[in-house]
N, C-alpha and C positions, 0 to 999 in steps of 0.2 A: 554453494558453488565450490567446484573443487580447484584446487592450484593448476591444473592440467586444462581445466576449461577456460578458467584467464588467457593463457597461454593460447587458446585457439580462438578467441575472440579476438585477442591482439594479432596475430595473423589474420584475421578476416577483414579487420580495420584497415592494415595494410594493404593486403590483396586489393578491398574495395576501392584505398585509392589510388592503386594503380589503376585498375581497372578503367576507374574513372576519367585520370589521366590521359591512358590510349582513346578511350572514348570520346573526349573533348578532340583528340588532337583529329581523330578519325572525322571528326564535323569538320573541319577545316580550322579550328585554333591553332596559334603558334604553339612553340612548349612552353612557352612563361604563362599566356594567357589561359592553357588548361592546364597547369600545374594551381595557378591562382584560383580558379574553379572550381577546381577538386579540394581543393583545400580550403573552401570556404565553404562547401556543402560537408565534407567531412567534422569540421567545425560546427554546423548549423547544427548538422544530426546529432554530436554530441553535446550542445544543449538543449537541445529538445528531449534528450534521453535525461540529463540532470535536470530540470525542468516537470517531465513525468517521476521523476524519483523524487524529486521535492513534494511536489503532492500527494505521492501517498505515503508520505514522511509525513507531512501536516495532518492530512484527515484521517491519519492512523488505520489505511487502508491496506496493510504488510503482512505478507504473509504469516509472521512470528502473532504479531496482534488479532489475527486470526485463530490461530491455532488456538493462544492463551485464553482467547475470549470462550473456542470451543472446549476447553478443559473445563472452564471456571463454569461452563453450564452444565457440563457433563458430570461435574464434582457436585453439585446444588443436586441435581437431578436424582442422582446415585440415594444424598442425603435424605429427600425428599421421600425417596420411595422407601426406605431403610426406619422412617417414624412409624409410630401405631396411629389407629384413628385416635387416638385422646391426647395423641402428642401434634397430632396434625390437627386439629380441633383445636386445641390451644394457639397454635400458631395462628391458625386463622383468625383467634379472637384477637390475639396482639396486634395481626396487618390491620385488620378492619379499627381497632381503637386507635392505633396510629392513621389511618387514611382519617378518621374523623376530629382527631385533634389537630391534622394540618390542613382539613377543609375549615374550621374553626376559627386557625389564623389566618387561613386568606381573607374567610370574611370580615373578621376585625379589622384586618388592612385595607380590605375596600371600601370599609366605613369612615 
């Protein structure tokens, strides 16, 4: 987000709660009671916006943790296609002896 775009968001914050203001008064509130209104939905909205940012700050749902997830597969991939069959054939022996020595320990454990 650029510096320039803060800047008009912070005006539209603004703007909405005037807006909101005229709007309350326009229904028949006094100017305190729809200054108190607007400023409690204006409020409301901005936690529910930190609120949806907290969550995909927790489930690591962000755009950045996206990107990097899609490089690191795009990086593996590149790799992937970049072996010979007899290096890729090896690999495969190691996944498969590792899947079978950690099926190995589970059963020990569920014994």
């Amino acid at each position: 987000m650029r510096r320039i775009d803060v800047v008009y968001i912070g005006v539209a914050v603004f703007a909405a709660g005037g807006i909101l203001y005229l709007l309350f008064q326009g229904l028949g509130l006094d100017a305190t009671n729809a200054g108190i209104w607007s400023q409690a939905l204006l409020v409301a909205g901005l936690i529910a916006w930190v609120l949806t940012y907290l969550v995909r700050a927790l489930t690591q749902n962000m755009t950045y943790n996206q990107q990097l997830k899609d490089y690191e597969d795009a990086v593996l991939q590149k790799r992937l296609e970049e072996l010979t069959p007899e290096e890729l054939a090896a690999l495969q022996a190691e996944v498969d002896a590792a899947k079978q020595k950690q099926n190995s320990q589970q059963q020990k454990q569920q014994n």
